[in-house]
C-alpha positions as semicolon CSV with decimal commas, in nm:
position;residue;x (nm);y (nm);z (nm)
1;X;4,843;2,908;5,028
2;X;4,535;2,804;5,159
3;X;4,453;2,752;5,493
4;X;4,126;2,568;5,671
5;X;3,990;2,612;6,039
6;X;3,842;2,281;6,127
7;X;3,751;2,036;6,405
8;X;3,871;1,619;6,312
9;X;3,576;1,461;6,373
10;X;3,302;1,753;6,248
11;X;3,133;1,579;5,921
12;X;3,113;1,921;5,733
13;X;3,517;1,993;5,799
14;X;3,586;1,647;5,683
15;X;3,404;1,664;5,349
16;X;3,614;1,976;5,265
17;X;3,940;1,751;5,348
18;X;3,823;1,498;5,133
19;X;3,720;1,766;4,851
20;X;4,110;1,878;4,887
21;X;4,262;1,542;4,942
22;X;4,088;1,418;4,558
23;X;4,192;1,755;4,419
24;X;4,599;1,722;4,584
25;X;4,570;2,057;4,756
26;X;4,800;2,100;5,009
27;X;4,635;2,331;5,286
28;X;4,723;2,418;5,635
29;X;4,518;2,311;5,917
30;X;4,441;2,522;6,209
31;X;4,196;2,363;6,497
32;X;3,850;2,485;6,584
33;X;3,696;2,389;6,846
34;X;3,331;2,363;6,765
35;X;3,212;2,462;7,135
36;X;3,431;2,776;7,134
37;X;3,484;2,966;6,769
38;X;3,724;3,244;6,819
39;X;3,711;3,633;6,691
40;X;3,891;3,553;6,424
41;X;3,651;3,365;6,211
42;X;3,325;3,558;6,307
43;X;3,509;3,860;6,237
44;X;3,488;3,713;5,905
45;X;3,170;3,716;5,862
46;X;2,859;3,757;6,064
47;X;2,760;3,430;6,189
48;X;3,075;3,236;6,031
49;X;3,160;2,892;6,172
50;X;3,387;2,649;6,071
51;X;3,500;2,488;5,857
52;X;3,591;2,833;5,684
53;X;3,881;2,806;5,419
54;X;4,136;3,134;5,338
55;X;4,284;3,114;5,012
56;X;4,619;3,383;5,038
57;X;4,741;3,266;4,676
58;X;4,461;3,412;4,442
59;X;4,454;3,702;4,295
60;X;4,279;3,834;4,557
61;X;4,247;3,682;4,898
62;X;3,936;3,478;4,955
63;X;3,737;3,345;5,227
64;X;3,512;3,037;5,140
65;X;3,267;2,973;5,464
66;X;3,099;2,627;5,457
67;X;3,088;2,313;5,254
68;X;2,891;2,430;5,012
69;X;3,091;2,743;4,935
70;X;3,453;2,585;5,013
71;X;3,366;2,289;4,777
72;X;3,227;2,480;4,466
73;X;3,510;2,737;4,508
74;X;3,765;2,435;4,490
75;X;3,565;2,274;4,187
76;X;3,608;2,655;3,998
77;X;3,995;2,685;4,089
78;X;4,120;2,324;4,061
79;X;3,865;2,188;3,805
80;X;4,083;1,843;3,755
81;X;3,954;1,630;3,867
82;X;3,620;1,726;3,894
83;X;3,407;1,624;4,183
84;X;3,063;1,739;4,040
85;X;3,025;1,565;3,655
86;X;3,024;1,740;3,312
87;X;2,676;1,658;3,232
88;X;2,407;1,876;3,413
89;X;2,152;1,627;3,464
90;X;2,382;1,422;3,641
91;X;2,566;1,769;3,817
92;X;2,165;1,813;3,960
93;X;2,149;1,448;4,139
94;X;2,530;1,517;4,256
95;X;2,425;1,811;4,428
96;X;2,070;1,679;4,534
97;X;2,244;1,385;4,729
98;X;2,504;1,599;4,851
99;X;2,269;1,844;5,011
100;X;2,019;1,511;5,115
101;X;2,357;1,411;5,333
102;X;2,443;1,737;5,515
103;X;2,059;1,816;5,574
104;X;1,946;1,423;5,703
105;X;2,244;1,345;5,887
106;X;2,202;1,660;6,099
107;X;1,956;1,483;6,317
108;X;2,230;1,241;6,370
109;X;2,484;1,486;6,401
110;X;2,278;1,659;6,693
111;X;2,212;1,356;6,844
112;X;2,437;1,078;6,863
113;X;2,741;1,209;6,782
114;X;2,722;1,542;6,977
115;X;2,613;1,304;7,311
116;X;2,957;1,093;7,178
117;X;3,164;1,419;7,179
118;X;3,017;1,513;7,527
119;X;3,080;1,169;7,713
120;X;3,385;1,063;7,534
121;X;3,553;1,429;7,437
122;X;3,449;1,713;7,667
123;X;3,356;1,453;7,952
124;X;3,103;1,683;8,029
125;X;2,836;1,455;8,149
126;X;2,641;1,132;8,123
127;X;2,507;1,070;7,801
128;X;2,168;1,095;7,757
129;X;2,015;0,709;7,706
130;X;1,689;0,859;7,489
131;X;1,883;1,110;7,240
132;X;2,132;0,821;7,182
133;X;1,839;0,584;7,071
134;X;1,685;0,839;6,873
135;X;2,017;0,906;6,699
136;X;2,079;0,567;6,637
137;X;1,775;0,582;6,506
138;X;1,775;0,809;6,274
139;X;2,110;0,686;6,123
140;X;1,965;0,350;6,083
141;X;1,719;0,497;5,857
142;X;1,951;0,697;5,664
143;X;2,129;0,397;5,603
144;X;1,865;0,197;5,471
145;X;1,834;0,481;5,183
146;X;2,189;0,459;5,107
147;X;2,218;0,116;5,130
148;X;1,929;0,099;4,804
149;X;2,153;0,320;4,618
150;X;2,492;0,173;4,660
151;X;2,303;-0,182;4,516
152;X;2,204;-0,036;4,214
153;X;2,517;0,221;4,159
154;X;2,889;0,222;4,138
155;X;2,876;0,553;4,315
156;X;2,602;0,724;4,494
157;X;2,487;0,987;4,231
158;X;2,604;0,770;3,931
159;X;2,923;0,669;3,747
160;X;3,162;0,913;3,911
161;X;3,270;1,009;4,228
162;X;3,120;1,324;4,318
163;X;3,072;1,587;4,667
164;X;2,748;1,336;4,709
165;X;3,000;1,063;4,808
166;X;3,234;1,218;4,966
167;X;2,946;1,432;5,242
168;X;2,843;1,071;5,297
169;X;3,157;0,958;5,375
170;X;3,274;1,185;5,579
171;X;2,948;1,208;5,806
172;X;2,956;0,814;5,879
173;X;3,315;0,800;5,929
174;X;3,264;1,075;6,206
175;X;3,016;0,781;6,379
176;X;3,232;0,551;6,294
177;X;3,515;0,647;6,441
178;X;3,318;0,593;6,788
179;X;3,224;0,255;6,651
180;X;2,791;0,364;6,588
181;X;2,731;0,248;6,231
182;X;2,587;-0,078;6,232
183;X;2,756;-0,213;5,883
184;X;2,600;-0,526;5,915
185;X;2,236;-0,451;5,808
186;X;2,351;-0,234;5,480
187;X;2,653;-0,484;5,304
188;X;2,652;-0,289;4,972
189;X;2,699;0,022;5,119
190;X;2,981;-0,121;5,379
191;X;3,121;-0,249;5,035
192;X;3,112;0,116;4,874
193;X;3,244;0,268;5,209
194;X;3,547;0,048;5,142
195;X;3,608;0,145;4,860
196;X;3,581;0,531;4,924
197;X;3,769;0,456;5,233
198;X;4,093;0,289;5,025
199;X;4,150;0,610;4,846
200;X;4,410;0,767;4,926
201;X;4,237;1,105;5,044
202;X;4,094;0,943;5,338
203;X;4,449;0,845;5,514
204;X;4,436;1,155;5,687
205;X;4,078;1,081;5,844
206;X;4,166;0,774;5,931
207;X;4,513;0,910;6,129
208;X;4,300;1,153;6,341
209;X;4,327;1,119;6,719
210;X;4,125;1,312;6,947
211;X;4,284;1,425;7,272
212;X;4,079;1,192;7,580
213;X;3,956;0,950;7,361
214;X;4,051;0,717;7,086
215;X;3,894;0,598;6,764
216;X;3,689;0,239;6,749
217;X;3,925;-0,050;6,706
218;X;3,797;-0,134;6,366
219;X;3,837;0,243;6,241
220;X;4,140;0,290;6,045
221;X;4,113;-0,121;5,906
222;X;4,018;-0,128;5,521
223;X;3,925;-0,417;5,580
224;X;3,608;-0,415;5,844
């Protein structure tokens, strides 16, 4: 059995349920809230965060901590179907877009959607007018870049579906949800969104409710 600490709207946690959703891996949830980790995960590991994933049904019990190490441990155990092609050359652009999405989109992450969780989540405070703009910002521009390669590809490394697509998809569903990506500037990559949001590993992303707020009204439509 394996068994995943997570939060619903962190981008990182929702790649891994995406990774497990293409691969039909049943897994039991348990939520993390990302402002308090308990003593049971950094007793883990110095420094360990979710999402962390505990595999009880290997030979030996294993502990996976972070995408990257969840993901490729899942690609080694279930290798059908793969999420990272056959062919190396192409294996190097999966994993160069894959790490270009969890490495740009943390300047989004720390900015527009952390001042989303605060106002809308925690209720903490106000949100702060200047880090929103810069977020928005920021995501704009990562858009753009995306946007060039969903014109020219089926998927964003190449002919497959791969990790690349699914850290993408995750992190912009996690803005989406509050109703922040402005789809209207980038159509071909609202049109590969679509797509990657019609499969059926992405139901449970688009069921996730978030105690004291709810999810943009266009969120869960498959056709927005």
């Amino acid at each position: 059995m394996k068994r995943l600490w997570h939060w619903p709207i962190d981008p990182l946690a929702r790649t891994v349920r995406l990774a497990l959703g293409e691969k039909r891996c049943p897994i039991d949830l348990t939520l993390v809230l990302p402002w308090a980790q308990p003593e049971e995960l950094t007793a883990m590991a110095p420094g360990a965060r979710a999402p962390v994933m505990v595999d009880t049904g290997a030979e030996e019990k294993v502990s996976a901590i972070g995408t990257h190490a969840i993901c490729e441990y899942l690609e080694e155990v279930i290798p059908s179907p793969r999420l990272l092609p056959f062919v190396a050359k192409e294996r190097a652009e999966a994993r160069r877009l894959w790490r270009y999405s969890e490495d740009s989109f943390a300047e989004v992450n720390a900015t527009l959607l952390t001042e989303r969780v605060n106002q809308w989540v925690r209720r903490a405070r106000e949100p702060d007018s200047s880090t929103l703009r810069m977020g928005v910002h920021a995501l704009k521009s990562k858009m753009t870049f995306l946007n060039g390669l969903a014109e020219t590809r089926t998927y964003m490394a190449g002919r497959m579906l791969t990790l690349a697509d699914l850290s993408i998809a995750a992190h912009l569903s996690a803005y989406d949800y509050f109703g922040d990506v402005p789809w209207d500037m980038t159509p071909d990559l609202k049109a590969w969104y679509s797509r990657i949001k019609s499969r059926p590993s992405f139901r449970p992303l688009l069921a996730d409710k978030v105690e004291g707020t709810r999810p943009a009204r266009h969120y869960a439509d498959l056709d927005f």
